[in-house]
N, C-alpha and C positions, 0 to 999 in steps of 0.2 A: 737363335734365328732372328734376322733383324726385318720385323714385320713393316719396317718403313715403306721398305720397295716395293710392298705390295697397295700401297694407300693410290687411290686416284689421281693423279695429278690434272684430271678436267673438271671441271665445276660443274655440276648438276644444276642443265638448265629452269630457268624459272616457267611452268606453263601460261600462255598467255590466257587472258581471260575474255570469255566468249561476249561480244559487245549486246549480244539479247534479242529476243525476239520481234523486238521493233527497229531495229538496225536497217538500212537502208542497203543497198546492194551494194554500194559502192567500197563500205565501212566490214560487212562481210566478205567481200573479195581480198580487200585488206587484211581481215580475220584469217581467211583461209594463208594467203602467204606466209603471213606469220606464223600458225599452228603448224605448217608445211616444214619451215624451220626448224620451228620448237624440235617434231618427231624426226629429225635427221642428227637435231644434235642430242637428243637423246638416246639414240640409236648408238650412235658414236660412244656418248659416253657408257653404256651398258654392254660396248663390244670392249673397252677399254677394259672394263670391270671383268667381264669373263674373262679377257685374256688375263688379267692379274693373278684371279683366283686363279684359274689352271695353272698359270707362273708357281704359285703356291705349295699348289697341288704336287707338283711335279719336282720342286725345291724341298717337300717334306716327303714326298719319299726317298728321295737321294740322304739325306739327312737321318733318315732311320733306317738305310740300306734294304729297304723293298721295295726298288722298281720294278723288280724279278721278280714277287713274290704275287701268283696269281690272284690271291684276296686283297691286293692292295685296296682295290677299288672300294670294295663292302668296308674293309675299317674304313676309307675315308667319308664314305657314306654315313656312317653309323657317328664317326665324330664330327661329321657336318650338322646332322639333326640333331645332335648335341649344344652343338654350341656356338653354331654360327651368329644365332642372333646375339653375343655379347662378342661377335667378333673374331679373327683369323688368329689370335692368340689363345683364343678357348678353344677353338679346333684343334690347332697345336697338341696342345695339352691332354684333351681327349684320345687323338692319334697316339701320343707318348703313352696313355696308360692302358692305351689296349693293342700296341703293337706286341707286349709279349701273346696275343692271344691266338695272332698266325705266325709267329717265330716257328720256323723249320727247325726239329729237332735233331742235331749231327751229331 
């Protein structure tokens, strides 16, 4: 699986920093447009990010041939809190070693 295509290709915007309690009105008007920003294009980029992961999601089970198989969802669940925190190639791997666990028996 080439986990490339699922990597970001938008930059995670930087938060602007809030000019402070003695700031002038004019300076937090300015602050507001800009944090206004910031959470649009953060937005963007976290809707990018779901759609990747799903892309994923959906590309690993085609790949272990259970789109069909009603517990798709619970193993990918189960190999998400596994291993997403080191990433969509630990998920991988976890889904690889616990799909024989809802294999349909024929």
């Amino acid at each position: 699986m080439n986990f490339d295509k699922y990597q970001n290709q938008i930059t995670y915007p930087v938060k602007p920093k809030h000019p402070g309690r003695t700031a002038d009105d004019a300076t937090l008007d300015a602050y507001a447009v800009v944090r206004d920003e910031w959470l649009c294009e953060r937005g963007e980029y976290r809707n990018e990010d779901a759609r990747l992961t799903n892309l994923f999601k959906q590309d690993a089970f085609e790949e272990l041939g259970i789109s069909e198989n009603p517990k798709r969802e619970k193993l990918y669940e189960i190999a998400w809190e596994l291993g997403h925190g080191h990433g969509l190639s630990e998920v991988w791997w976890h889904m690889v070693d616990l799909e024989p666990l809802i294999r349909s028996k024929q």
